[in-house]
C-alpha positions as CSV (number, residue, x, y, z in Angstrom):
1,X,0.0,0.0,0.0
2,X,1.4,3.3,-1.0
3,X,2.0,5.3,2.2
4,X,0.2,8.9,2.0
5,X,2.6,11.7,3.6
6,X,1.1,13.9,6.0
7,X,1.2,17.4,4.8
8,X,4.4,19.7,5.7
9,X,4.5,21.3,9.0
10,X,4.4,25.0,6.5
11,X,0.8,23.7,5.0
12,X,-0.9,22.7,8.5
13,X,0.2,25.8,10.1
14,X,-1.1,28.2,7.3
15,X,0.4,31.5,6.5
16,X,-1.5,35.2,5.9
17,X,-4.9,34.5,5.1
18,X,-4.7,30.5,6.5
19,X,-2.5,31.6,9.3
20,X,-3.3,30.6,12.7
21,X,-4.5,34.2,13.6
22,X,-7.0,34.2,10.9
23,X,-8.7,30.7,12.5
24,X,-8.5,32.3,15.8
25,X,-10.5,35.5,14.6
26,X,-13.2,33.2,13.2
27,X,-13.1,31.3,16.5
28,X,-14.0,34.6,18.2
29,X,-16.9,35.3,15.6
30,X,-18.4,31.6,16.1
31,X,-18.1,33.0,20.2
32,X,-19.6,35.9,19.6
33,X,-22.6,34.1,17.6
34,X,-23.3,31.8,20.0
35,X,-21.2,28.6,20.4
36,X,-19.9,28.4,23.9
37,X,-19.0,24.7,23.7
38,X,-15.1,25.6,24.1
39,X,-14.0,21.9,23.4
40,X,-15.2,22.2,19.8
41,X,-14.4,25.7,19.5
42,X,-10.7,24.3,20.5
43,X,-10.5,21.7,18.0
44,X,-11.8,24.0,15.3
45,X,-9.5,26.4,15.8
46,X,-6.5,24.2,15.4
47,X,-8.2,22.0,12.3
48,X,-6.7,23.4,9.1
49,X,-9.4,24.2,7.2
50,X,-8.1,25.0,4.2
51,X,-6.9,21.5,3.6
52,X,-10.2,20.7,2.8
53,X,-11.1,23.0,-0.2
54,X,-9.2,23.5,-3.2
55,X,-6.2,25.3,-3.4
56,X,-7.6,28.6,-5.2
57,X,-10.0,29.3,-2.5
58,X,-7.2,28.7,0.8
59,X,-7.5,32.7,1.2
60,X,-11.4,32.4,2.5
61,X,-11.0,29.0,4.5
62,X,-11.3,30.8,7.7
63,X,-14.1,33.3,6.5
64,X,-17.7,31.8,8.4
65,X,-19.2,31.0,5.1
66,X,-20.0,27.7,2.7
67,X,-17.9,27.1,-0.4
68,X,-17.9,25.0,-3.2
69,X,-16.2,21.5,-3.1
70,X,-16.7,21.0,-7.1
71,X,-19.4,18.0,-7.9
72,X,-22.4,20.8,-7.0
73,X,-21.5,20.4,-3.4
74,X,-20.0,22.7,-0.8
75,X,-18.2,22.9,3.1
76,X,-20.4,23.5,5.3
77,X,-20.4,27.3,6.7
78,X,-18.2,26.9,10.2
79,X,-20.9,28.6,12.5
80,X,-23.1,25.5,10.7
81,X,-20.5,22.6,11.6
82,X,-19.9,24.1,15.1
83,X,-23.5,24.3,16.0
84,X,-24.1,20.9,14.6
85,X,-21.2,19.6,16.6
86,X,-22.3,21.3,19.7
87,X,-25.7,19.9,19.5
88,X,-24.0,16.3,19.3
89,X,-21.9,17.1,22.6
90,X,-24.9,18.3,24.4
91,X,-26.3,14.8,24.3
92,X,-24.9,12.1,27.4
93,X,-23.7,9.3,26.0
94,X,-22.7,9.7,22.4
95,X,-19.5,8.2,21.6
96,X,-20.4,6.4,18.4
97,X,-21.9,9.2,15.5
98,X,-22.2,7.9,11.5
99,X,-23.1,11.1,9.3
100,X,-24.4,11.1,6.2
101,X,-22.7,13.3,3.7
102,X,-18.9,13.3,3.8
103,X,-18.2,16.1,0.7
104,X,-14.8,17.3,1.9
105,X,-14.2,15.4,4.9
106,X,-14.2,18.5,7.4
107,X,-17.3,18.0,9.7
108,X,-16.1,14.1,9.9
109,X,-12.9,15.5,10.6
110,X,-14.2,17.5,13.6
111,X,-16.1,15.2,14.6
112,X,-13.1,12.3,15.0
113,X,-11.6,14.9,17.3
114,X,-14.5,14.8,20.0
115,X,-16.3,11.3,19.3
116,X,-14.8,7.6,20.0
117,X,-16.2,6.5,16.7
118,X,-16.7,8.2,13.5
119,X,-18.3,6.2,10.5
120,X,-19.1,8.9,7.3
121,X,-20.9,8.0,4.0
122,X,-20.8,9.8,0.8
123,X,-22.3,8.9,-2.5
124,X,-20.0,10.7,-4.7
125,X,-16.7,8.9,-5.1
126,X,-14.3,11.6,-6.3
127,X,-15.5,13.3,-2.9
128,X,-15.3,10.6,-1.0
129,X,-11.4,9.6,-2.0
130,X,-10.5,13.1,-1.6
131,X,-12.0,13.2,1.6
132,X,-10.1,9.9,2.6
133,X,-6.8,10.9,1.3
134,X,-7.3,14.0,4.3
135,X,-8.3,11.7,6.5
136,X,-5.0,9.3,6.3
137,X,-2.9,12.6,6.1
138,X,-4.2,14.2,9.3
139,X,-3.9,10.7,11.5
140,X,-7.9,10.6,11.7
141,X,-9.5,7.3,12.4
142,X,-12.9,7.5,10.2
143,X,-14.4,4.7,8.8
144,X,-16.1,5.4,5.5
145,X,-18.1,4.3,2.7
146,X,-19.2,4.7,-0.6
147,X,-23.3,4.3,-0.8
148,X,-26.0,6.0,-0.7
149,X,-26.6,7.6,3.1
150,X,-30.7,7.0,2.9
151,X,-29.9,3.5,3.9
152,X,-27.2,4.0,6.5
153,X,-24.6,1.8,7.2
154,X,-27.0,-1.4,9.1
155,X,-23.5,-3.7,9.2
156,X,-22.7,-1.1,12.4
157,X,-25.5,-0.2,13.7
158,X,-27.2,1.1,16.3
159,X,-25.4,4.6,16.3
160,X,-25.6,7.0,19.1
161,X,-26.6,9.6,17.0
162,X,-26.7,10.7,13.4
163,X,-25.5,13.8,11.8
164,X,-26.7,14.7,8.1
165,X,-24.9,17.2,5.6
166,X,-27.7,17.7,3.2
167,X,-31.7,18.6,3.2
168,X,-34.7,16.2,2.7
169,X,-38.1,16.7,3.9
170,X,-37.9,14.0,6.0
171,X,-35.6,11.3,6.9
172,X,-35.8,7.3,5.5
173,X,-37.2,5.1,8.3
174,X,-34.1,2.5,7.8
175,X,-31.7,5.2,8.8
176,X,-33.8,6.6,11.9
177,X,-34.5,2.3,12.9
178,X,-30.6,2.3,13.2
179,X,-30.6,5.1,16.1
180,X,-30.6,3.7,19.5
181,X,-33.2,4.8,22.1
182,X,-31.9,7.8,23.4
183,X,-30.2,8.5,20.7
184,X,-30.1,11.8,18.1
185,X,-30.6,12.8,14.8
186,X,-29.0,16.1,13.7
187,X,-30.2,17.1,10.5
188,X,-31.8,20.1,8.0
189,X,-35.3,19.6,7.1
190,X,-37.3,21.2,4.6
191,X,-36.9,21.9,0.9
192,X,-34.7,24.8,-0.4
193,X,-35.0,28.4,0.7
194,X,-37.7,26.7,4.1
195,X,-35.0,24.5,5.8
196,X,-34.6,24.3,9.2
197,X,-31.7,22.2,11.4
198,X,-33.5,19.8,13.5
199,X,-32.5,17.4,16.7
200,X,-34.6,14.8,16.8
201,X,-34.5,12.4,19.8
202,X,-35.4,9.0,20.0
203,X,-37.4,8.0,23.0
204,X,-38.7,4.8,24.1
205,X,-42.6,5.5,22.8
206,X,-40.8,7.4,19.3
207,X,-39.0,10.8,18.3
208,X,-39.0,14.4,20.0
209,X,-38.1,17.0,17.6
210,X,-36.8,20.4,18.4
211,X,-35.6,22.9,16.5
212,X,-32.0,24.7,15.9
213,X,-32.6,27.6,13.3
214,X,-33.2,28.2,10.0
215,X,-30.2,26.8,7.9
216,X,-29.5,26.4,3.7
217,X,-27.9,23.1,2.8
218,X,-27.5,20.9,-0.8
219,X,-30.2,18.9,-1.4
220,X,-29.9,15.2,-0.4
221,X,-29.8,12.8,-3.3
222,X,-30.4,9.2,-3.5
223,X,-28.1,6.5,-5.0
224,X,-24.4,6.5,-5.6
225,X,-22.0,8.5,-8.6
């Protein structure tokens, strides 16, 4: 097997617009809007960001907006990941967390910092081995797969909770069967331009569903490409 370098100490750190003081002045605007869980303020701050997105877009990694991936999809805006993160940490008991929509690796990369187990599913392939490639090159430990998310990953189920990087109107029944009682769902509902980010909890008599604000996300798309 061909061994993947990690990337050089020059690239992790960042310089000018990647530098370490531009991640810590969006860290203080993620503060400011309202994430106070400092452990995943912590690991964002020190992710690199802009090993995740191409190359000509590095000088707006740390701004706290989406951007485009290529394949029609897009990172996630940061105040989106960290909220969706936080939501996961405020939750007893969730050590094992399978998300649905890998794109560029990032929120799975966030999420391996904070969770015991990590499993991510992406049915794009050129995505997917990008995303992969970051993965081995950071150290992460992620399982992941190449399918399509409505059907989860059953072979390593039940999951603590689920976390879901694109929109539907509502979620498939064989993904939300493979949540354990107690566990969560953190995903955007709604079609485009109505979405809201939901946390759904599964109880022993079915789900409680709360809301965590109006969000705009890709739309989620069955099958695999």
């Amino acid at each position: 097997m061909t061994r993947i370098a990690p990337p050089p100490p020059a690239a992790m750190k960042g310089a000018g617009m990647t530098s370490q003081r531009a991640r810590d002045r969006l860290i203080e605007r993620l503060r400011i809007g309202g994430i106070k869980d400092e452990a995943v303020l912590e690991v964002m701050g020190a992710l690199p960001r802009h090993l995740f997105i191409d190359e000509a877009l590095a000088s707006r990694a740390y701004e706290d907006t989406a951007l485009p991936i290529g394949m029609g999809q897009t990172i996630s805006q940061p105040y989106v990941v960290a909220l969706m993160t936080q939501s996961l940490r405020g939750i007893a008991g969730i050590d094992k967390v399978l998300e649905i929509g890998t794109g560029s690796g990032y929120q799975a990369a966030v999420l391996a910092k904070l969770f015991k187990e990590v499993f991510t599913i992406e049915r794009i392939d050129e995505l997917l081995r990008m995303a992969r490639k970051r993965f081995r090159q950071l150290g992460l430990n992620i399982r992941s797969k190449h399918d399509d998310g409505n059907i989860g990953w059953p072979e390593y189920a039940p999951f603590d909770a689920v976390i879901a990087t694109a929109a539907r109107e509502s979620i498939d029944p064989r993904l939300l069967d493979q949540v354990r009682i107690g566990g969560i769902v953190v995903a955007p509902i709604g079609p485009p331009g109505q979405q809201t980010l939901v946390r759904m909890t599964r109880g022993a008599e079915g789900w409680s569903r709360e809301s965590l604000g109006a969000v705009s996300f890709v739309p989620w798309v069955k099958g695999v490409a």
